[in-house]
FIFIPA-547931 format. One record per residue (C-alpha): residue number from 1; x, y, z; residue in three letters. Coordinates in pm, whole numbers, padded with zeros to 5 digits. Layout:
# FIFIPA-547931
[NUM [X Y Z] 'ALA'] ...
# end
This chain:
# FIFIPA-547931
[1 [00000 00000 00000] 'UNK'] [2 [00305 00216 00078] 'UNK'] [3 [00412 00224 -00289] 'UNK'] [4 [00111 00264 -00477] 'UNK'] [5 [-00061 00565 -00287] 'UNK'] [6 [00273 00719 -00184] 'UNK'] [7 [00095 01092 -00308] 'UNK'] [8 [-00169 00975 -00012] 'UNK'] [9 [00041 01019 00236] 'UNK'] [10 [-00059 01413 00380] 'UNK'] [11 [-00383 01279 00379] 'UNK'] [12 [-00334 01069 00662] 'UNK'] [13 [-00278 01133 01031] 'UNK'] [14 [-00159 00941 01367] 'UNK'] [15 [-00260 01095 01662] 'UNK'] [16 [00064 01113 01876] 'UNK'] [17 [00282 01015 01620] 'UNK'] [18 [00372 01341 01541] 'UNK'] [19 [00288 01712 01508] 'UNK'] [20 [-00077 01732 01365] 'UNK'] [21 [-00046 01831 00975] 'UNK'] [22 [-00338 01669 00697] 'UNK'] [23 [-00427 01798 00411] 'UNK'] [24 [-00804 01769 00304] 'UNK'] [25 [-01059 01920 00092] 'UNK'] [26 [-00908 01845 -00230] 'UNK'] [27 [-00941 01666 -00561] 'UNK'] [28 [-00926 01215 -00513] 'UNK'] [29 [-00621 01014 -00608] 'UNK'] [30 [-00667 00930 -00968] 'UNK'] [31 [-00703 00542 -00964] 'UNK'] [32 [-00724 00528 -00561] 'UNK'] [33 [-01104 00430 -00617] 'UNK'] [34 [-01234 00676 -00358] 'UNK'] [35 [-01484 00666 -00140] 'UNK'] [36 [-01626 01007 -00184] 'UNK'] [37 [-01867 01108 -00454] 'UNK'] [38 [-01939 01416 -00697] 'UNK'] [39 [-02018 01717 -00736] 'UNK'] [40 [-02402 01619 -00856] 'UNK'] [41 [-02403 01325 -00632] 'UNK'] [42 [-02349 01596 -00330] 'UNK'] [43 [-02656 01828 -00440] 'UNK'] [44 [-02886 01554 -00437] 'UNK'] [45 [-02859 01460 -00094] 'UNK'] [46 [-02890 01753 -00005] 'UNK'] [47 [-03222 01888 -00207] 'UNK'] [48 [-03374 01505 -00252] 'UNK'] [49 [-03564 01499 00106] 'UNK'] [50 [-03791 01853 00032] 'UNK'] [51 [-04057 01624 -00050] 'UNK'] [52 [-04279 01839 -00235] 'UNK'] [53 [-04038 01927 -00534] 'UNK'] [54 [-03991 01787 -00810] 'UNK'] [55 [-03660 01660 -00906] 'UNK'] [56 [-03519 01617 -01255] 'UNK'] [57 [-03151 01516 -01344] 'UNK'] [58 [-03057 01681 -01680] 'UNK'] [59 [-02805 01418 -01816] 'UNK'] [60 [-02766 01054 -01881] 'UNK'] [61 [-02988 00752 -01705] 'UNK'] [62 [-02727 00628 -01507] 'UNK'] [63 [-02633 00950 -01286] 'UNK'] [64 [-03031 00961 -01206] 'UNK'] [65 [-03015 00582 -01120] 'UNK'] [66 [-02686 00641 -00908] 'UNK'] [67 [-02900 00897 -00687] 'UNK'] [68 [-03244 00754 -00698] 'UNK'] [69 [-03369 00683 -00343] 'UNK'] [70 [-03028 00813 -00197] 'UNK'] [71 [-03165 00892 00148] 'UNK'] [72 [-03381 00723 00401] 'UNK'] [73 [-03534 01043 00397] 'UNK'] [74 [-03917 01012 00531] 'UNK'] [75 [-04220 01219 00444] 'UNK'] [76 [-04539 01309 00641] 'UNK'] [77 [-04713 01389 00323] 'UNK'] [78 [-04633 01394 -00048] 'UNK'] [79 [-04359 01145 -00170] 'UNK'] [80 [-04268 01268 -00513] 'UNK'] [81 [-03903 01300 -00431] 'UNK'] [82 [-03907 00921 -00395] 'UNK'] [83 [-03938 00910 -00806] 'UNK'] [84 [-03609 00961 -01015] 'UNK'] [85 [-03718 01153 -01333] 'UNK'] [86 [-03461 01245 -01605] 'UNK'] [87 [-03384 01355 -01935] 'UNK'] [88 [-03178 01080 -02048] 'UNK'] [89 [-02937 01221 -02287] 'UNK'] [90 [-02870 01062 -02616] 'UNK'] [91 [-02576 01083 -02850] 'UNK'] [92 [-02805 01311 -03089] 'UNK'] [93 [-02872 01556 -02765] 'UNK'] [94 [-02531 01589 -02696] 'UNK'] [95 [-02407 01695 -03076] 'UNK'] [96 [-02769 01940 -03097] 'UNK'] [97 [-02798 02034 -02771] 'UNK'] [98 [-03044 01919 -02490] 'UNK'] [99 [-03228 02244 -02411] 'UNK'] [100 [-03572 02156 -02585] 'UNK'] [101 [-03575 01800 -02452] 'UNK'] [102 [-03536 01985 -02094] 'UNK'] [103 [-03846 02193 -02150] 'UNK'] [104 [-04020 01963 -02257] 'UNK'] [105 [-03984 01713 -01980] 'UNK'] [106 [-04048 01977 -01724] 'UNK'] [107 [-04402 02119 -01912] 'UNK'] [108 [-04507 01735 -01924] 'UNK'] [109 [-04402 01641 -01502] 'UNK'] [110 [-04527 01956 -01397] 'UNK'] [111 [-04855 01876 -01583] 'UNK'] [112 [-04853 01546 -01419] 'UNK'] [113 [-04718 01574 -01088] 'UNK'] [114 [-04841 01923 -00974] 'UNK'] [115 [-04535 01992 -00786] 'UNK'] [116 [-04477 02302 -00537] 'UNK'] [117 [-04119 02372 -00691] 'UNK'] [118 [-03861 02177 -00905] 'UNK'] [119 [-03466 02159 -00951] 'UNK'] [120 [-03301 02087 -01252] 'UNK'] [121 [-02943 01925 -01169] 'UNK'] [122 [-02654 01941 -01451] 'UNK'] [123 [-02451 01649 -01499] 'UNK'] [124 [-02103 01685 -01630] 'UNK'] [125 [-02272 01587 -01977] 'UNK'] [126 [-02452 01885 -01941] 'UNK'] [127 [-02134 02139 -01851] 'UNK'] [128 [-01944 02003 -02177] 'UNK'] [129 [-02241 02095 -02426] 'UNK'] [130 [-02340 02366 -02273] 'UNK'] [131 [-02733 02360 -02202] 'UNK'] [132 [-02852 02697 -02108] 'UNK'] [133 [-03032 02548 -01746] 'UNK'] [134 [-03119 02914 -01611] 'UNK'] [135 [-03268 03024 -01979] 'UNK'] [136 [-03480 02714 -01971] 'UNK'] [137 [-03573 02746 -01602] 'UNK'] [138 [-03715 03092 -01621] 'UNK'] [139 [-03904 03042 -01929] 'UNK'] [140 [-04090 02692 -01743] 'UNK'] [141 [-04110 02929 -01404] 'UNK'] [142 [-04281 03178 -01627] 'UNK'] [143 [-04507 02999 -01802] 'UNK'] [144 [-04618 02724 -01457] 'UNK'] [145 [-04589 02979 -01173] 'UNK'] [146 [-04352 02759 -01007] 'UNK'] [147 [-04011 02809 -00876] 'UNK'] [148 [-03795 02634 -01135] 'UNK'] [149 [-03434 02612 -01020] 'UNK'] [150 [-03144 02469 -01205] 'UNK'] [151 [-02883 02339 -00930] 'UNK'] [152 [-02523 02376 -01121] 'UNK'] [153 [-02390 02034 -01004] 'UNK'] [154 [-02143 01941 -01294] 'UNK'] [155 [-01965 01617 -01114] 'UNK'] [156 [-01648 01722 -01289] 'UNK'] [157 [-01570 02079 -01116] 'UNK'] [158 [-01509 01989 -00789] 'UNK'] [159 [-01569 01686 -00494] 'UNK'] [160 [-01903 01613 -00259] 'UNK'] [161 [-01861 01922 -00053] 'UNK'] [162 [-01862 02158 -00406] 'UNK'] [163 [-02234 01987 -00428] 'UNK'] [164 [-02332 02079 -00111] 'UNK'] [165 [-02234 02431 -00196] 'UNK'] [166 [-02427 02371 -00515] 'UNK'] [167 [-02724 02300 -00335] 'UNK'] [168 [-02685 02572 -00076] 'UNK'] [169 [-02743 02835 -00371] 'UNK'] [170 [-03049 02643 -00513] 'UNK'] [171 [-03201 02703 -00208] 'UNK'] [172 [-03097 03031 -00135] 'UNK'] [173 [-03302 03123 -00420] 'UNK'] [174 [-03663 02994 -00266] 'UNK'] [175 [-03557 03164 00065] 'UNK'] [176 [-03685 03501 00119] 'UNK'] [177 [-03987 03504 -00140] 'UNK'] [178 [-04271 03373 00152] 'UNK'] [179 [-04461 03557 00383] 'UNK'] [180 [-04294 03521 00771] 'UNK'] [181 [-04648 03640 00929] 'UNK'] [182 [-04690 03422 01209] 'UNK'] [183 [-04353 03341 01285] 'UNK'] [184 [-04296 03331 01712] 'UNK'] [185 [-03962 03500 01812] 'UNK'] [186 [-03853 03189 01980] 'UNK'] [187 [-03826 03005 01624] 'UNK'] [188 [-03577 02843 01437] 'UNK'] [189 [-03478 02647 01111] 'UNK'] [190 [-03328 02297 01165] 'UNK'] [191 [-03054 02282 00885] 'UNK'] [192 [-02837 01973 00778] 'UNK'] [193 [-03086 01709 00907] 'UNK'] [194 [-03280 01507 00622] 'UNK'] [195 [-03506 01282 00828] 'UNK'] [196 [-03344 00981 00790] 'UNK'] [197 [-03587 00666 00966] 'UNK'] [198 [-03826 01015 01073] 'UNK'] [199 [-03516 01158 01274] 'UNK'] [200 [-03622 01471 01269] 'UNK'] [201 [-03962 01419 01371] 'UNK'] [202 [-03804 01374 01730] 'UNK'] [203 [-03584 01674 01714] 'UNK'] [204 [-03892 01857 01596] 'UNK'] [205 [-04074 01700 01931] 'UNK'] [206 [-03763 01784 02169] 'UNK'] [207 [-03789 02168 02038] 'UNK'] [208 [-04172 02220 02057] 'UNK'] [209 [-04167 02074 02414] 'UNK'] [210 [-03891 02345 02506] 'UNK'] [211 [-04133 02610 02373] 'UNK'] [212 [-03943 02657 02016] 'UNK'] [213 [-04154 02695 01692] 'UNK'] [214 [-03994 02515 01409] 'UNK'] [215 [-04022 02694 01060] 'UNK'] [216 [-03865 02475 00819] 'UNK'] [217 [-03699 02149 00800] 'UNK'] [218 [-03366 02184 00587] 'UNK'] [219 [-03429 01946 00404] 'UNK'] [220 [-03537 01647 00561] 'UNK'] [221 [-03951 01621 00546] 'UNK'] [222 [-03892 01939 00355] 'UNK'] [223 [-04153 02207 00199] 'UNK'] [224 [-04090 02460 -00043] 'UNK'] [225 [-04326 02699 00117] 'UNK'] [226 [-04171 02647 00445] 'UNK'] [227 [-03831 02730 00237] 'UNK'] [228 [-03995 03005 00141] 'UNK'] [229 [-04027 03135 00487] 'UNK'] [230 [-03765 03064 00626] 'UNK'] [231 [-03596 03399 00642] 'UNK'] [232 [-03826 03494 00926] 'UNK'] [233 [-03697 03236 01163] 'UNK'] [234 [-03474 03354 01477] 'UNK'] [235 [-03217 03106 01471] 'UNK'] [236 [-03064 02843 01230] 'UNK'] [237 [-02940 02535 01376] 'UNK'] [238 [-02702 02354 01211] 'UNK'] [239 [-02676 01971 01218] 'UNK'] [240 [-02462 01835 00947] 'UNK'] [241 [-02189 02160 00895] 'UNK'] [242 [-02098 02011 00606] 'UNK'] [243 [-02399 01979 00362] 'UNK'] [244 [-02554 02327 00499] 'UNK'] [245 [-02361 02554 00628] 'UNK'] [246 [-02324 02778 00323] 'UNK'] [247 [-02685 02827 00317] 'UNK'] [248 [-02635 02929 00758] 'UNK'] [249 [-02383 03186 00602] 'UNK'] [250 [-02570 03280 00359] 'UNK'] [251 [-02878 03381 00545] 'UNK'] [252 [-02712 03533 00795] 'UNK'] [253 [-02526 03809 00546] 'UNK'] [254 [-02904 03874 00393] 'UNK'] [255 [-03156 03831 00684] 'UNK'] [256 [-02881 03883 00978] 'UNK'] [257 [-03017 03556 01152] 'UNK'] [258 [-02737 03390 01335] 'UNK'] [259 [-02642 02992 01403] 'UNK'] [260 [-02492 02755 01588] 'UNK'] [261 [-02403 02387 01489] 'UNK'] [262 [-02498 02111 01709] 'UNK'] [263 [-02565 01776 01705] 'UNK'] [264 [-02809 01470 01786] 'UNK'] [265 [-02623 01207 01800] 'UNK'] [266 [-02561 01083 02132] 'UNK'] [267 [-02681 01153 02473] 'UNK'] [268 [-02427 01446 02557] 'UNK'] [269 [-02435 01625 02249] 'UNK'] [270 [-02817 01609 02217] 'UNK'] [271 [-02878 01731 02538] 'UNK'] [272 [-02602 02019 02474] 'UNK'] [273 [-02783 02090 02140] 'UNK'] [274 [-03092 02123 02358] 'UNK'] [275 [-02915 02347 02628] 'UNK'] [276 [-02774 02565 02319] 'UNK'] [277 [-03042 02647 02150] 'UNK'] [278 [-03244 02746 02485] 'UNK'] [279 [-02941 02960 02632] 'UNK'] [280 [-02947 03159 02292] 'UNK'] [281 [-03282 03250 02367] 'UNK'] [282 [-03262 03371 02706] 'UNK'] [283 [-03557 03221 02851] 'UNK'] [284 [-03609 03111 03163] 'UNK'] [285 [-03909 02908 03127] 'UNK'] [286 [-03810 02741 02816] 'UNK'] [287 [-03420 02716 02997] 'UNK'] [288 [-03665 02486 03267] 'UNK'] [289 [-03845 02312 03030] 'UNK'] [290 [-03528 02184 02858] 'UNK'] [291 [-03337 02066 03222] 'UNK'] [292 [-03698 01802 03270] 'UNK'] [293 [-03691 01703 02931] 'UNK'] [294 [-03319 01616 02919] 'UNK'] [295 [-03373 01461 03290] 'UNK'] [296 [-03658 01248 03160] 'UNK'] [297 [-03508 01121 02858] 'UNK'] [298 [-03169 01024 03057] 'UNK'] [299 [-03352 00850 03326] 'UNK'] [300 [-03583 00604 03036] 'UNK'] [301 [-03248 00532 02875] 'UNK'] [302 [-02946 00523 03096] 'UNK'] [303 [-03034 00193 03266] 'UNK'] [304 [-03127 00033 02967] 'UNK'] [305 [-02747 00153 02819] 'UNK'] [306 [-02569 -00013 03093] 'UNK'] [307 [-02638 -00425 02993] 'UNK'] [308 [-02478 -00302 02634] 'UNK'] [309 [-02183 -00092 02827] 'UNK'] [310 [-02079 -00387 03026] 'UNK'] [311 [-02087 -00658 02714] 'UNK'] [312 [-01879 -00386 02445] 'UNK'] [313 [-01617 -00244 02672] 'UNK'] [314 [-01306 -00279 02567] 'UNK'] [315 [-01420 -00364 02186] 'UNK'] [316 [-01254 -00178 01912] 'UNK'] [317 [-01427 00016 01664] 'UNK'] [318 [-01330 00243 01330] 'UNK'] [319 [-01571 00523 01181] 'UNK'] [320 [-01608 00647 00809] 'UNK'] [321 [-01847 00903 00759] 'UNK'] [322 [-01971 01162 00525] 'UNK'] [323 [-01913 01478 00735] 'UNK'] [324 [-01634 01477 00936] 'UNK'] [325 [-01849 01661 01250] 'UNK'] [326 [-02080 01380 01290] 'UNK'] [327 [-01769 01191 01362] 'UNK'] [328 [-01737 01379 01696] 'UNK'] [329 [-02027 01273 01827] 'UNK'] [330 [-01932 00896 01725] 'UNK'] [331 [-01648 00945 01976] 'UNK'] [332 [-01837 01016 02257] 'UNK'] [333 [-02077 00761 02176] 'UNK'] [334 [-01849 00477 02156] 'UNK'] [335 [-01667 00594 02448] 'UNK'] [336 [-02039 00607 02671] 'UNK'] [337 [-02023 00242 02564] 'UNK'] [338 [-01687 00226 02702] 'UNK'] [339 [-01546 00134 02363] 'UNK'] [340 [-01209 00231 02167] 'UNK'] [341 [-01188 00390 01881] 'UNK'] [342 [-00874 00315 01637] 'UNK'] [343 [-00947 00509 01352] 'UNK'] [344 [-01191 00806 01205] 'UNK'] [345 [-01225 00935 00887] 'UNK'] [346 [-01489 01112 00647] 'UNK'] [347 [-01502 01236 00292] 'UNK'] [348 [-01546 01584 00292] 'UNK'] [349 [-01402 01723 00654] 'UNK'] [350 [-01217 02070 00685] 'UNK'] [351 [-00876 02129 00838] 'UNK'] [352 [-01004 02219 01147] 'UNK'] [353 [-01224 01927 01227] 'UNK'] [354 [-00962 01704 01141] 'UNK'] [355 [-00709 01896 01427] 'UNK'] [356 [-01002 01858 01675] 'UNK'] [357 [-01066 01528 01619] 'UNK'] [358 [-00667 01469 01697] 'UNK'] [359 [-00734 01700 02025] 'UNK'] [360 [-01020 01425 02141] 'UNK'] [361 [-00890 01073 02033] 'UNK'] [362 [-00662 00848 02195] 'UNK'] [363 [-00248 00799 02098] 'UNK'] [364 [-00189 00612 01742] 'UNK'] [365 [-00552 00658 01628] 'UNK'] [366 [-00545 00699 01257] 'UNK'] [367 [-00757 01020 01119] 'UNK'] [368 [-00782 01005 00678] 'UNK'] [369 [-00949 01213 00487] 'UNK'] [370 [-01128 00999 00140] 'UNK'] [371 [-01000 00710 00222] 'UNK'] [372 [-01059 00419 -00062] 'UNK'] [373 [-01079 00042 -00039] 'UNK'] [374 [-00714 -00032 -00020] 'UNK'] [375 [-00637 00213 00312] 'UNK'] [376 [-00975 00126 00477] 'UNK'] [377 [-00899 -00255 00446] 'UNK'] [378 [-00568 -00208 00579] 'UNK'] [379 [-00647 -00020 00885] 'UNK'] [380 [-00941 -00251 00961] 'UNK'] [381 [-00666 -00539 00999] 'UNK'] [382 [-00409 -00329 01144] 'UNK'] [383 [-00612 -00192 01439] 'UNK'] [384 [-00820 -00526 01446] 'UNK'] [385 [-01141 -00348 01511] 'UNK'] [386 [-01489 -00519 01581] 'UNK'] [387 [-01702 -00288 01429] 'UNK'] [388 [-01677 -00034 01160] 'UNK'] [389 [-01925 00245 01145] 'UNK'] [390 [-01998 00358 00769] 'UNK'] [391 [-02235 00374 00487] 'UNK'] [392 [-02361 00117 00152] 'UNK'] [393 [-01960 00158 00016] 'UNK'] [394 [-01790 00051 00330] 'UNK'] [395 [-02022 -00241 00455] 'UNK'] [396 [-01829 -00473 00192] 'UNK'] [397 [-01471 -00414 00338] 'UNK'] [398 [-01627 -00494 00684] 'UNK'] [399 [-01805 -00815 00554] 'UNK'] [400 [-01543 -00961 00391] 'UNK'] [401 [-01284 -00892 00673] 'UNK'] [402 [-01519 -01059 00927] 'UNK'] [403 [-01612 -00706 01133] 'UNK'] [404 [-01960 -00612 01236] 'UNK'] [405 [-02045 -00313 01067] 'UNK'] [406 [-02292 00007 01148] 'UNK'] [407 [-02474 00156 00913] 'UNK'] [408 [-02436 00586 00974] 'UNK'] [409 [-02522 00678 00657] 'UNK'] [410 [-02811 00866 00439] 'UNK'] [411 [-02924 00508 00314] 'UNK'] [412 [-02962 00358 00663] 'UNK'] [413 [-03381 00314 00822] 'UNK'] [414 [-03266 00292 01169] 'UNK'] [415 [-03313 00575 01359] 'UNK'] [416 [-03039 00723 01575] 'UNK'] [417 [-03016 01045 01629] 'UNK'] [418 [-03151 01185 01960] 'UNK'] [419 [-03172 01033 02322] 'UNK'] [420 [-03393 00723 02160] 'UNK'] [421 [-03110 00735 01899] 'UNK'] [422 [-02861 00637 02120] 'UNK'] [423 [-03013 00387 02244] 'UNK'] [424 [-03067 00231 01904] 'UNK'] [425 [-02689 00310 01840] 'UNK'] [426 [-02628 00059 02130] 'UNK'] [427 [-02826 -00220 02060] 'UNK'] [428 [-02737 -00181 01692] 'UNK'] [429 [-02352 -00216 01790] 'UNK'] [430 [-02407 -00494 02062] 'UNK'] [431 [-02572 -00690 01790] 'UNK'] [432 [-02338 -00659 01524] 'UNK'] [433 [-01991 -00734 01700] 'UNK'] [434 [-02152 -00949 01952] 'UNK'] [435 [-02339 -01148 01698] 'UNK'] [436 [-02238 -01558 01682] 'UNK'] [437 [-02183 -01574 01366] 'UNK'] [438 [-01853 -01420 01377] 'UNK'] [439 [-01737 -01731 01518] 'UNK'] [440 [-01754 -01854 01172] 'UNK'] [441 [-01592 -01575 01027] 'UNK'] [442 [-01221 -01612 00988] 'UNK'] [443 [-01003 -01299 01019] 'UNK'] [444 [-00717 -01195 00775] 'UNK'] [445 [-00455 -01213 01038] 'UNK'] [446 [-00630 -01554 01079] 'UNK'] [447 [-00551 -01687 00752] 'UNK'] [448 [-00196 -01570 00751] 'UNK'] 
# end
């Protein structure tokens, strides 16, 4: 491994080992088979869950197949993001252009579907012809009364987190144009979470029980008219930094509303997330309301922790993640379970998360930024972990190395963010690494 990703080498830290230096946030390895996805693949995830929209992929079949479903996003009323629609450019669209095949397919689904709003993605495809998305897009908005909004996602000009910036400015567009009548001054916007297994249906209950009126979900069980609105919301909370924290930026230069980043994974960082949000505010009554709903939650789940703390302590686990924040909390939650953990990476973390995550783990953990195949199989065996943490392109490595294996990924249907979250994260893990059949599983360093 050594020899053939020598040029991976700055990506790659040892906590301990020596003075902290990675580099991150740039283009994958040619032929390293990375992990990490594109530019187009990144504005999906992001825009898919607003459940309401329609979504159409201008470009070839397979980069609408490649996204279709992407999230275990939920809905609590229409499902028309769970479709896949596209344009499917042929050889003939791609010498004459693709522009009328667009409009057309966007007069005949909005016909059809009746939708509130709809993005138009580019695919690389689309960049190298050049379709004119914003000339088509304002004609269709014209003529439908719809917001129409292309999402400039060519997979070729950038990595995942240039898709989530993509994204960002789609929705920056919607923002601003609703009417904010109504709006409490204790409100906020919950950015970065997408609903996955009705996630934020929780968060959305923890909130209104501390007194806070939610405005819009960004993005999970999203609405475009709650988009539309969501300039009039006090505070933005952001959950996954990563995905939405352009957008955070972005409102707060136009609409001066301020945010924080939490997160709800795990018991101490969802009950800080909690405690943030209700210090911001000031008030004492909702301050009050947050202590007995923390206090509650603790004392239905903390018992039931301890059975899985006692059978996983000591067990090794690695983590592989989108966003590299999410990763914190996967620290802490491990080490609730009294767990170790030998390695954490993601594909799209900054500079500054990676340092922090040095601060917080243990001597000769490894921290990578987009790792691939090769370097995730290798520090599987060398750190002999039980468990790896993940999403759909890592739970093959684990298999076939005989680890359990978590899924923490937009794909997965369990649910495990919040105080109930945790507790799912537990049993989940117990399960996997404590599971008999790995008795039948030979190791690598087994076979040796």
């Amino acid at each position: 491994m050594e020899a053939l990703l020598a040029d991976r080498h700055e990506q790659i830290h040892r906590t301990g080992e020596q003075p902290f230096t990675l580099v991150c946030n740039k283009d994958s390895l040619a032929g390293a088979v990375s992990q990490r996805a594109c530019v187009f693949c990144g504005s999906r995830v992001v825009l898919y869950p607003i459940a309401d929209a329609l979504h159409l992929v201008h470009g070839p079949i397979g980069c609408a197949v490649y996204t279709w479903d992407i999230r275990g996003a939920l809905s609590s009323g229409p499902e028309l993001h769970r479709l896949s629609f596209s344009t499917d450019l042929q050889e003939r669209d791609v010498i004459f252009g693709g522009e009328e095949k667009l409009y057309r397919a966007l007069i005949e689904l909005i016909d059809r579907h009746s939708p509130k709003g709809a993005f138009v993605y580019s695919t690389c495809i689309v960049g190298i012809i050049g379709d004119d998305l914003e000339a088509v897009c304002r004609r269709v908005e014209a003529e439908k009364g719809i917001p129409v909004i292309p999402v400039q996602s060519e997979g070729f000009k950038g990595n995942k987190r240039a898709g989530y910036t993509a994204a960002c400015n789609a929705m920056a567009r919607i923002i601003g144009t609703g009417d904010t009548a109504g709006i409490s001054p204790f409100s906020i916007n919950i950015l970065g979470d997408f609903n996955l297994a009705g996630e934020i249906w929780m968060i959305r209950e923890y909130f209104e029980r501390m007194g806070v009126q939610v405005v819009a979900n960004i993005t999970g069980d999203g609405r475009i008219a709650d988009l539309a609105r969501a300039h009039g919301a006090a505070l933005n909370v952001v959950q996954c930094s990563g995905s939405t924290m352009d957008l955070a930026k972005i409102m707060e230069e136009r609409y001066a509303i301020p945010s924080i980043r939490v997160s709800y994974f795990g018991i101490e960082d969802m009950a800080q997330s909690l405690y943030d949000v209700a210090d911001h505010f000031g008030d004492p009554e909702m301050l009050e309301k947050t202590r007995k709903l923390v206090k509650e939650e603790l004392a239905r789940i903390v018992p039931q922790l301890q059975r899985y703390k006692e059978a996983l302590a000591g067990k090794k686990a690695a983590i592989y993640v989108g966003g590299s924040f999410k990763a914190f909390s996967l620290v802490k939650a491990f080490r609730l379970l009294d767990m170790q953990v030998v390695m954490v990476g993601s594909q799209t973390g900054t500079e500054q998360e990676y340092r922090e995550l040095a601060e917080i783990t243990d001597p000769g953990t490894i921290i990578v930024d987009d790792t691939n195949p090769l370097e995730l199989t290798s520090f599987l065996e060398e750190k002999e972990v039980d468990i790896l943490v993940g999403g759909v392109k890592e739970r093959p490595i684990a298999y076939k190395l005989g680890v359990g294996f978590c899924d923490h990924n937009h794909e997965r249907k369990e649910a495990l963010a919040g105080f109930q979250g945790m507790l799912n994260f537990a049993e989940e893990v117990y399960s996997s690494v404590m599971s008999p059949v790995w008795r039948f599983a030979m190791r690598t360093k087994d076979r040796r």
